[in-house]
N, C-alpha and C positions, 0 to 999 in steps of 0.2 A: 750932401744936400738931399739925396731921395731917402737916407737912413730917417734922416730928419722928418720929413714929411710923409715915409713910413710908422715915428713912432704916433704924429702928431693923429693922424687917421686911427694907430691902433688905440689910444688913450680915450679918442672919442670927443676930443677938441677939451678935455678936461686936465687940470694938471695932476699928476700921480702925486698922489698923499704918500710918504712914508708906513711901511708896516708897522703895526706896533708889537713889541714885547710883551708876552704878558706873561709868562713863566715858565719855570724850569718843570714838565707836565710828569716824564718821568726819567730813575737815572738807573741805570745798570752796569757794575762794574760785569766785562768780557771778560778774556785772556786777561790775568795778571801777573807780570814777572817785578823783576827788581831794575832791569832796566827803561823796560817799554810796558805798559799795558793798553787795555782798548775799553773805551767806555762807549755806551750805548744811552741816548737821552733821545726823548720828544721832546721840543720845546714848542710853546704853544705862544704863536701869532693873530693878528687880528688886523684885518685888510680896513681899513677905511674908506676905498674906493667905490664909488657905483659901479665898478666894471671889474670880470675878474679877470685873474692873470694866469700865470705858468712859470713857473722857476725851476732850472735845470743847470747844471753844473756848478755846482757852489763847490769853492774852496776857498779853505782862509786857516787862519794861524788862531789860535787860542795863546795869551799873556797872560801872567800873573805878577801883579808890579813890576811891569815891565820885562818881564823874562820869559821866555817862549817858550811855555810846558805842551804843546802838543798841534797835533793839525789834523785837518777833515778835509776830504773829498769824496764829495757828491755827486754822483753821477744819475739819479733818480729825478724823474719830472714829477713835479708837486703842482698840483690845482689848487688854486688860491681864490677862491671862492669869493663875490662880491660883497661888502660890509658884512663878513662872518670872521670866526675864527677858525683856523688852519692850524694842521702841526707839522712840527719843519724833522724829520727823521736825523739825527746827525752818530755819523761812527766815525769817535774823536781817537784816533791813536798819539799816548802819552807820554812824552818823555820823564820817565821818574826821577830821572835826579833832580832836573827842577822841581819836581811837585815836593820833593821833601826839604830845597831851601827854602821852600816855602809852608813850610812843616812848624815851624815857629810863628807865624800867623796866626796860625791856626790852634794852636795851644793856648797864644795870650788874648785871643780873642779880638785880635787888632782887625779890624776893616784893610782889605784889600782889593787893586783895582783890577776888574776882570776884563779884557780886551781881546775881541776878535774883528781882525782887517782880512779880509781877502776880497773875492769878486764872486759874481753868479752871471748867469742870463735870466732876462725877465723880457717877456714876451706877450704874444697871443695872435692865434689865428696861424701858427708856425712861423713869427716871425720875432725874433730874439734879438734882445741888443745888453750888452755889457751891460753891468749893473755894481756899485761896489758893496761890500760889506764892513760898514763899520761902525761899531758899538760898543761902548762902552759904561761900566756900572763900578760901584763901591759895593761890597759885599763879604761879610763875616765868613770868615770859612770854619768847618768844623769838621774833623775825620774823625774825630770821637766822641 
């Protein structure tokens, strides 16, 4: 009950909009082996609330039609700025043998569905409450 009326004071008596997506900002292959590598991307959100927030501990799984090529954990507090856009920092560590069953994708140019579930805290004023992550898109892959 007091979480509840914790969030309902931090919100501002407003109901929290969803973050939007709005792109892959930038990508950086890290380390790369033949079993694991580690990629390095901004991804660029956009708060539609009047009120900002704070997001700290994200982790979640990255899918690729359904097979688990890789995972992130986040340990960094992000300011989420009221109705702006924000960028979400993420260091994805990759399992490559999925990423190369899914190697044929990507050659014939077939759309594939890209899927990440995990959770975060989403807050303010130092007061944080679970939050989940899940998102999903259709998307052409291309490594060549």
């Amino acid at each position: 009950m007091l979480v509840i009326l914790l969030w309902g004071s931090i919100s501002s008596c407003e109901k929290m909009k969803d973050l939007e997506f709005l792109r892959v900002a930038s990508f950086n292959l890290g380390d790369v082996g033949f079993s694991k590598s580690v990629v390095k991307m901004e991804l660029a959100y956009f708060n539609p609330n009047n009120f900002s927030l704070r997001l700290k501990d994200a982790e979640f799984d990255l899918f690729l039609d359904d097979r688990k090529v890789g995972h992130s954990l986040q340990d960094t507090l992000i300011d989420i700025p009221a109705r702006d856009t924000f960028y979400f920092p993420v260091k994805l560590e990759v399992d490559m043998g999925n990423v190369f069953k899914n190697m044929l994708s990507a050659v014939s140019g077939r759309e594939v569905t890209i899927k990440a579930t995990g959770n975060c805290k989403v807050g303010k004023k130092g007061i944080f409450i679970p939050f989940p992550i899940k998102c999903e898109t259709k998307q052409k892959l291309s490594f060549f």
